[in-house]
N, C-alpha and C positions, 0 to 999 in steps of 0.2 A: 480764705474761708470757703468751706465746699459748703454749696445747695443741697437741697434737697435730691434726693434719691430719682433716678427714671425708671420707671417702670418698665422689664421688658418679660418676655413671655417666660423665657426660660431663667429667668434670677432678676440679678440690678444692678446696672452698671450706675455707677455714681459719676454725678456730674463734675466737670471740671469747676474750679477755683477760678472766681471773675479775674485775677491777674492772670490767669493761665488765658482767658478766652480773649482778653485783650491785646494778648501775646499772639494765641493766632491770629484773629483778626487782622491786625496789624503785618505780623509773617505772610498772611494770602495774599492781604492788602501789595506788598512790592510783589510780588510773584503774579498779581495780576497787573500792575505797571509795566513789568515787562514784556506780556502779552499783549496788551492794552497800545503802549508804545511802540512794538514791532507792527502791529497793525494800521495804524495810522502812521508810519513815514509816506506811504503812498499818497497820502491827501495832499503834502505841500510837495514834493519830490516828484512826482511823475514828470513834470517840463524834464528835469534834469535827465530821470532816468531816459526818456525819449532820445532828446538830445542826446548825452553820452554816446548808446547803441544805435543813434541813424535810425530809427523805427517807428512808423507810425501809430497812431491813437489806438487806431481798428485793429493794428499789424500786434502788438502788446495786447490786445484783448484775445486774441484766437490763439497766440503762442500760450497764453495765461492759461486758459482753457484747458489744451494740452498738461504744461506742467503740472495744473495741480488734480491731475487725477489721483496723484499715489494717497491724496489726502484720503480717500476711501477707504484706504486702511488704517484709519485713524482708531479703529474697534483696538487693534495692535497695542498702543498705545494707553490707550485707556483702559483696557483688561487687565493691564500688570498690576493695578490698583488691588484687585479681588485676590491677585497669585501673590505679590511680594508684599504687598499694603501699601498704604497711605504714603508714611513717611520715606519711602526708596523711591515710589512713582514721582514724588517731587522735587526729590533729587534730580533723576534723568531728565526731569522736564524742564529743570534750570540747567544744568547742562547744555543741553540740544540749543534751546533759546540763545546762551554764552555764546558759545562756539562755534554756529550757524552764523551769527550775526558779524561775529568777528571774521569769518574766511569769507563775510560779503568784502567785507573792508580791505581785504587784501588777499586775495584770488579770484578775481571774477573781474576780469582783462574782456572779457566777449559777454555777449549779450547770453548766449546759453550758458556757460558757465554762471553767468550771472542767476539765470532762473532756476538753476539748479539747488543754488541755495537758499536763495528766495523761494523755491517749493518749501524746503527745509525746516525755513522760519515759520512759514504761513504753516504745515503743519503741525509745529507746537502751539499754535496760536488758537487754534479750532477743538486745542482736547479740554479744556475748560476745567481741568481736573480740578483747579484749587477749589472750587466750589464744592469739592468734597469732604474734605475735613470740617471745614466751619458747619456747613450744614448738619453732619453726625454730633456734631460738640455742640451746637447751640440749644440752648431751651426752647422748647416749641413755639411758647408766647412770644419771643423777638425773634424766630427763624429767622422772617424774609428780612427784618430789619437786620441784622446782622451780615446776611448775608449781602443782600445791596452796601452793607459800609465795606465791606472790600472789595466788590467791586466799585464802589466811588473812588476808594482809595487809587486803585487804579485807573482811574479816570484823570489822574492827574497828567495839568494838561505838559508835558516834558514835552510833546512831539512840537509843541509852538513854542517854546519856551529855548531848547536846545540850537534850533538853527539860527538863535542870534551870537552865539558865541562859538557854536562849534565850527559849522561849514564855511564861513569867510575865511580860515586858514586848513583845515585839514580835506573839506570836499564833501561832498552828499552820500559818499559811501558810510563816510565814518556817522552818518545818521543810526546806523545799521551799529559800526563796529563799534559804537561807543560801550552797547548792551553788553558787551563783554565785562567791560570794567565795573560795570553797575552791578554783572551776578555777584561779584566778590563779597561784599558785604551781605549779601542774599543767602550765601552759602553757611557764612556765618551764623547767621540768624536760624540755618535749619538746624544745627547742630543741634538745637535746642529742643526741637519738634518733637510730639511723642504720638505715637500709635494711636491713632482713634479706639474708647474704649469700643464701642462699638465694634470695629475689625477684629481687637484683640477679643472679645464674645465669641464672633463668627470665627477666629482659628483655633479657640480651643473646643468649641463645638466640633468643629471637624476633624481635631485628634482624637476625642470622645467617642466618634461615628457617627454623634445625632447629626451631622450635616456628612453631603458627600464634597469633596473637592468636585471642582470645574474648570476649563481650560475655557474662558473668555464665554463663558455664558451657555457652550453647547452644551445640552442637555439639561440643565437647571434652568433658563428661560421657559415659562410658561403662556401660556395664551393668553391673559391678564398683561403680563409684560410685552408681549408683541403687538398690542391695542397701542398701549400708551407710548412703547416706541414710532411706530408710524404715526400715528397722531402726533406726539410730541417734534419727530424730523418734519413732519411739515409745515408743524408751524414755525420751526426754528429755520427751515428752508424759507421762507417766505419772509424774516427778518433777516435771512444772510443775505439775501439776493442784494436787497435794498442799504446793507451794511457794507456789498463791495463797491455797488453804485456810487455812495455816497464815501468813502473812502478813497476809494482810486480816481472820481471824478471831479469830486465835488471843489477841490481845488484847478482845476483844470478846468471849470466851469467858469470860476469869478475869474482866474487871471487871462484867458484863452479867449471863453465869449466873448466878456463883459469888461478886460481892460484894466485889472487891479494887478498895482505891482505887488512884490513877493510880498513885504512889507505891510501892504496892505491887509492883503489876505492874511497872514499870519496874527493879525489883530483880530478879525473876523472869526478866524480859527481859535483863538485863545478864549472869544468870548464865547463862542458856541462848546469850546470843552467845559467852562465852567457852569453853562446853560447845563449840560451835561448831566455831569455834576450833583447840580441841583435836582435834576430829573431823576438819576437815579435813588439820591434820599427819599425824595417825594415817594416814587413807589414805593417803597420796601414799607413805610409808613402806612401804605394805603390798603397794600396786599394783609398785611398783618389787620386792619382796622375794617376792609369791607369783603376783605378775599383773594384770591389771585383770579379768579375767571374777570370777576368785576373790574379790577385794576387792569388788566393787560387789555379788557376791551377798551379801555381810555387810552391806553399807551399806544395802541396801533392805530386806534383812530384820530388823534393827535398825529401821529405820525403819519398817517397817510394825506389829511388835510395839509400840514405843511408841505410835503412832497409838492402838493399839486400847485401850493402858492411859489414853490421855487420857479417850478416851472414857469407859472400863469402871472406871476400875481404883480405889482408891478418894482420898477427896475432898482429906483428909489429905496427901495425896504429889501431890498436881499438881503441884507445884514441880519435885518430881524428874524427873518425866513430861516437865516443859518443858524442865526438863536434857538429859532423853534427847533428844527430837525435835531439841533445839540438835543435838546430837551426832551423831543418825546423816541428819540432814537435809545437813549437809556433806558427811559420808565418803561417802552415796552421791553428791551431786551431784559431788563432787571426779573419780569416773569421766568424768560427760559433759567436763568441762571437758580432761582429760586425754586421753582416748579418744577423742572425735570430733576435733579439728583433726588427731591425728596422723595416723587412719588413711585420711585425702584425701591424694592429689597436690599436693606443693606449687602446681606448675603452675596447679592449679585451687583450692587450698584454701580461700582464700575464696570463689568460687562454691558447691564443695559443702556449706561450713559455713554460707552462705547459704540454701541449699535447704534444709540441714536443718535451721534455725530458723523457714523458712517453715512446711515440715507444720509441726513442732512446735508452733505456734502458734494449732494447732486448740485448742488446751489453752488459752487465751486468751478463748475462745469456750466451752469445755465447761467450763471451772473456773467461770467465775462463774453459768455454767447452774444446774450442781449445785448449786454453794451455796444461789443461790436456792431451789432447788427445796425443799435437805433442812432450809433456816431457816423453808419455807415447813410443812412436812413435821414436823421434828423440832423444836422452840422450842427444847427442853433440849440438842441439838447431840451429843446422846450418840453417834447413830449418823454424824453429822457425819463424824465423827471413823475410823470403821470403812471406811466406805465409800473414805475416803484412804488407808487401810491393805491393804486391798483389790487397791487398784490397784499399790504397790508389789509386793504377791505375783504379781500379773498381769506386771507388769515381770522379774521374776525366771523365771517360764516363757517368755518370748520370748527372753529371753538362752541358756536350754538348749535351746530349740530351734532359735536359729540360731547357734549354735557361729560365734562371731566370733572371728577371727582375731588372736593372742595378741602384743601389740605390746613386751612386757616388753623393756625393754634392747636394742630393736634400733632403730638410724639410720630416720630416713625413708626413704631411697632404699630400702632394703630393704624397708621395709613398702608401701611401694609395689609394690613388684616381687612380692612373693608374698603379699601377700592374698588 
């Protein structure tokens, strides 16, 4: 059954059918499992990976460093969105994810070759594109709800889940090459996918002439979109930093400081994804019900208290500690994921969501600085830990000083029009 009509400036694109939107949902939902899962091998893997290549803690954080500068072109990436549309950009980005994963599994004999395709992966993992279709198709009333259920879907916790059956016979690589086998049925499922009507608007406005084409945002970005990009990369830079901390470390923390076997930690792991989880429903519930400014300042303040208890708090309750960070490390990211594609021009959306994973990817660069710096600095990781915490409350003064425009319940076109 089709809803009701959207209103948009120039006609009406009619809303999708709740089977169809359940369809995507679900479609972004594994498409973000696979981003979601390439990102977290690192949390239980890093002992391995060390081990394997002879390299130390500090020694993997400055070569990290290094490789992932080319992420800065992730604008590359995410503009093809605006040039070919929705449904081809998520092709290539199951693709890339497949095929990366799989020649970790079996080309990568040396430690650089190894990071080579580890940039690979970790670059499709940072363009967040799926959060562009559900957002265009969803009704404004349950946006961000919508939107956080596929990213929760993607929260599913595989990454703890798979190292009890995979790696005691095939190895920690195939953590990586498993992704290969998992796009196949992913692939399947896009068959299905249809154009956002939204894109399809903006391309026949642009055979019309009332829109001009653009090649990745230059010359149609306007001053409006270059606020909310800088603004939006920093705050999203100040949730990544704290996202590789807590990624690449945080397993290496419980079994390295503090003495938990793999087994262990992968229990802790499992609880904290489903903490997760939890976190990310919560928000999308909350951003729809009190706001995204109001929700995201719980989510980072949440988040940055837990930081400080991993660090500080005491030795007995790290488990809980890992609970929390599961928990408030979603609800606030659930903002970026919600908040930024909405408040771009469809016209340009993916350009500007381009742009603003580029800045943001300074953090790509200053996350693994830090690390080094404070594993170099702090062995016992206590302040590690604070310093992540930190930057969360740093996050939460730039949201009150730049009073961002309140996107709750309202259509795109409209948030467009008065931002």
């Amino acid at each position: 059954m089709v809803t009701a009509e959207q209103s948009k400036a120039s006609g009406f694109i009619k809303a999708r059918s709740k089977q169809y939107i359940i369809y995507l949902v679900l479609f972004m939902g594994v498409v973000a499992i696979m981003d979601q899962y390439l990102s977290m091998v690192p949390i239980t893997y890093m002992n391995s990976i060390l081990d394997e290549y002879a390299i130390s803690a500090s020694q993997f954080s400055w070569w990290e460093a290094l490789y992932l500068i080319p992420t800065f072109f992730i604008f590359a990436l995410n503009g093809l969105v605006d040039i070919i549309g929705r449904k081809y950009s998520i092709l290539l980005l199951i693709l890339m994810m497949g095929l990366s994963s799989l020649a970790i599994a079996l080309f990568s004999p040396t430690f650089h070759l190894f990071m080579v395709f580890y940039a690979i992966v970790t670059f499709t993992t940072v363009s967040n594109m799926w959060t562009i279709p559900i957002s265009e198709e969803a009704p404004a009333q349950k946006r961000a709800k919508l939107v956080s259920i596929v990213y929760v879907i993607g929260l599913f916790p595989l990454s703890a889940i798979i190292p009890l059956y995979v790696i005691p016979t095939l190895g920690w690589k195939w953590m990586y090459g498993i992704m290969f086998f998992f796009m196949i049925p992913v692939l399947v499922l896009w068959v299905f996918m249809k154009e956002t009507g939204r894109y399809d608007e903006i391309k026949e406005e642009r055979k019309s002439g009332k829109l001009k084409k653009h090649f990745f945002g230059l010359g149609s970005i306007n001053r409006c979109d270059v606020r909310y990009i800088i603004f939006s990369a920093f705050i999203w830079m100040c949730w990544l930093i704290n996202s590789l901390l807590v990624i690449r470390w945080m397993g290496y923390y419980f079994m390295e400081i503090h003495g938990y076997a793999r087994n262990e930690w992968l229990l802790v792991f499992l609880v904290s994804g489903i903490m997760m989880i939890i976190g990310g429903i919560v928000s999308g519930y909350v951003m729809d019900k009190i706001g995204r400014k109001k929700g995201f300042m719980i989510g980072a303040g949440g988040f940055a208290l837990s930081l400080f208890l991993l660090g500080f708090g005491p030795v007995a309750f790290l488990p809980v500690m890992a609970a929390l960070v599961g928990f408030f490390i979603a609800f606030a990211y659930a903002w970026v994921i919600v908040y930024i594609p909405e408040i771009f021009p469809t016209e340009r959306r993916g350009a500007c969501l381009g742009w603003t994973t580029t800045v943001a990817r300074i953090s790509y660069v200053v996350g693994p600085v830090t690390a080094a710096l404070m594993l170099e600095a702090d062995p016992t990781m206590q302040w590690f830990w604070v310093v992540g915490g930190l930057l969360m409350i740093l996050a939460i003064i730039i949201v009150l000083l730049f009073h961002p425009y309140e996107t709750k319940t309202k259509e795109l076109e409209e948030i467009e029009v008065n931002r």
